[in-house]
C-alpha positions as CSV (number, residue, x, y, z in Angstrom):
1,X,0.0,0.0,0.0
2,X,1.5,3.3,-0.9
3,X,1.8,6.1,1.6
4,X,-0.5,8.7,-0.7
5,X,-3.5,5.9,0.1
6,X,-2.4,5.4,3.2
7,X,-2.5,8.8,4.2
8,X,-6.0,9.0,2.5
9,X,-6.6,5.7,4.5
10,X,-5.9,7.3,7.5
11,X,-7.7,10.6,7.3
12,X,-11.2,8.9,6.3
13,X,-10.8,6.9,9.6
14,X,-10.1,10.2,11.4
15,X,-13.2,11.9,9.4
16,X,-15.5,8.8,10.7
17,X,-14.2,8.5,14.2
18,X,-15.3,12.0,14.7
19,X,-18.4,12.3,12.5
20,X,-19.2,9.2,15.6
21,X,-17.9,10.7,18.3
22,X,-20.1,14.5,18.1
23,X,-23.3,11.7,18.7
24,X,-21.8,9.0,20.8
25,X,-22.8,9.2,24.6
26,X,-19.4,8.4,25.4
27,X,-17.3,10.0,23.3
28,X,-14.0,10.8,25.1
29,X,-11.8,7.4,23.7
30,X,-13.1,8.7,20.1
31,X,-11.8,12.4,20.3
32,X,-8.9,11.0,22.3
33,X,-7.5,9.0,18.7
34,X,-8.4,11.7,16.7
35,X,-6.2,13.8,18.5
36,X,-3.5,11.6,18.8
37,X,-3.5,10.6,15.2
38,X,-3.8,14.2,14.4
39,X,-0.7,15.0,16.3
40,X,1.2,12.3,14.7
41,X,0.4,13.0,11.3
42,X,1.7,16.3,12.0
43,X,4.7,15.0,13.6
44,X,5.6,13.0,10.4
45,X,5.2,15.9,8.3
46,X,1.9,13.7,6.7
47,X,-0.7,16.5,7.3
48,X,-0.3,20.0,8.3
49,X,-1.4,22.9,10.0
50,X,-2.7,25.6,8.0
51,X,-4.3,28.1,10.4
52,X,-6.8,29.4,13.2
53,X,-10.6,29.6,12.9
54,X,-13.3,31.0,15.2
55,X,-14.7,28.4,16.8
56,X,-18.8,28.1,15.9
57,X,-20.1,26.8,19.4
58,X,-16.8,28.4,21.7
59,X,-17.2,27.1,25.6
60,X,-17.5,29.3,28.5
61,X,-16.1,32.4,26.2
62,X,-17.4,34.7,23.3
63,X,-14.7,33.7,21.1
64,X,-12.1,30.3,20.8
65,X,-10.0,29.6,18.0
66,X,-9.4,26.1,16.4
67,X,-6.8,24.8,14.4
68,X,-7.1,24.1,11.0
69,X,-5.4,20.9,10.1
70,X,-5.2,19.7,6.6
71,X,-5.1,15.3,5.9
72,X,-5.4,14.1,3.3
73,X,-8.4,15.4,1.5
74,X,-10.1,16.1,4.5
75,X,-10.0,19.5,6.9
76,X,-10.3,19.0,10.6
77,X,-10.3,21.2,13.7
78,X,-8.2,20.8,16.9
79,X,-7.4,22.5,19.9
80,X,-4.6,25.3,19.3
81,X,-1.6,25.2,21.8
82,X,0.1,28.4,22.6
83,X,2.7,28.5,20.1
84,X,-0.3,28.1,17.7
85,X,-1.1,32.0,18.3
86,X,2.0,33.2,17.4
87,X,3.1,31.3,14.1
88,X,-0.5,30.3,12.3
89,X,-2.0,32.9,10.4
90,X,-6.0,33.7,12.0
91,X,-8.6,32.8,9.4
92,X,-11.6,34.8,11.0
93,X,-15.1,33.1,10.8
94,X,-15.3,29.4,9.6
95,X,-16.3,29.0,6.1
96,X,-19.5,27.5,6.2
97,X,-19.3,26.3,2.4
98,X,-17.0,23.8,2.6
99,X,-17.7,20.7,3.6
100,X,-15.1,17.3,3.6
101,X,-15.9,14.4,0.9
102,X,-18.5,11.8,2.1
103,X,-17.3,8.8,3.4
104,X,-18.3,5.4,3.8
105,X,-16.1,3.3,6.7
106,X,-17.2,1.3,9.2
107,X,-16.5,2.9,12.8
108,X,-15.2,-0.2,13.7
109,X,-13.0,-0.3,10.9
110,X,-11.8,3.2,11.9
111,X,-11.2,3.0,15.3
112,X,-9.0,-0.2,14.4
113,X,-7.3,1.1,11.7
114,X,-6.2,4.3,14.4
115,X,-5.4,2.2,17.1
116,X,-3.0,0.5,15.4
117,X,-1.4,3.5,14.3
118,X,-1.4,5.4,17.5
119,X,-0.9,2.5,19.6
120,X,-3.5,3.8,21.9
121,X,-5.8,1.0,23.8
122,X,-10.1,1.5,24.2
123,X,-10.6,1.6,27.9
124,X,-11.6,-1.4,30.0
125,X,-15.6,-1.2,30.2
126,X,-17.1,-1.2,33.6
127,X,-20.3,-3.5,33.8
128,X,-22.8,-1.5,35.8
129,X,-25.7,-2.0,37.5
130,X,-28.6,-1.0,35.8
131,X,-31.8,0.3,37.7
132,X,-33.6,-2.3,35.8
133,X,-31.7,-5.7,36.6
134,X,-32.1,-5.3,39.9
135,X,-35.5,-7.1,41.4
136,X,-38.4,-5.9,42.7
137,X,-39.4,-7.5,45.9
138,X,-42.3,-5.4,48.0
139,X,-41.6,-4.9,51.8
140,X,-44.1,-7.9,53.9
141,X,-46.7,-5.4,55.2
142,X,-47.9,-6.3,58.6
143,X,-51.4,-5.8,58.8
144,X,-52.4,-5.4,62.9
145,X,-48.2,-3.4,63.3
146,X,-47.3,0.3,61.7
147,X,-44.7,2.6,62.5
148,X,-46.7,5.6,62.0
149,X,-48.9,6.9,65.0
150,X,-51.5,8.3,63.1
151,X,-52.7,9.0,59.6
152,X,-50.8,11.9,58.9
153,X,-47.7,10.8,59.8
């Protein structure tokens, strides 16, 4: 497999991991690869940072900037680190035109196909006790014995 497709590869499994992960209830192993992926492929020079965007929905602030990373043929936003400010030119508003190709991977697929890049490891899962496993059994009611004293209490 040549590194173009593999970069291609890599960057539709980044697109679905985190088309998932803005609807999953628990979401923070899926933005967790993206970011490390991210971070690699910038490392090894195989995507790129192009700039800083306005974020649309900022948290707790009136404005927050993104990064603008470019993989592939795909764009994808990330959270800027200081040095960001200083050496990535500022974009203004988010274009709202463009949009990244479709896609069609399997998440599974994805999150595979990014774990064995980044090396990271999904999180043991918990089995927890659901409201609705546990039985009902009513209290034995004692017909001629009550607590209460009278009929208000």
């Amino acid at each position: 497999m040549s590194s173009k497709t593999k970069d291609s590869e890599i960057a539709q499994a980044i697109f679905t991991v985190n088309r998932h992960a803005k609807t999953a209830p628990d979401n923070q192993f899926l933005y967790a690869l993206k970011k490390q992926a991210l971070n690699l492929m910038i490392e090894q020079k195989r995507a790129q940072k192009l700039g800083l965007h306005f974020s649309k929905n900022p948290r707790k602030s009136q404005q927050q900037s993104s990064v603008l990373v470019k993989c592939g043929n795909y764009y994808f936003h990330m959270l800027p680190k200081k040095e960001d400010f200083h050496s990535l030119e500022h974009f203004g508003d988010l274009d709202e035109s463009y949009r990244n190709p479709p896609s069609r991977m399997n998440l599974k697929h994805a999150k595979e196909l990014l774990q064995n890049y980044t090396g990271l490891e999904a999180p043991e899962k918990k089995p927890g006790i659901s409201a609705f496993s546990k039985r009902y059994e009513p209290k034995e009611a004692n017909r001629f014995y009550s607590p209460k004293k009278s009929y208000f209490d």
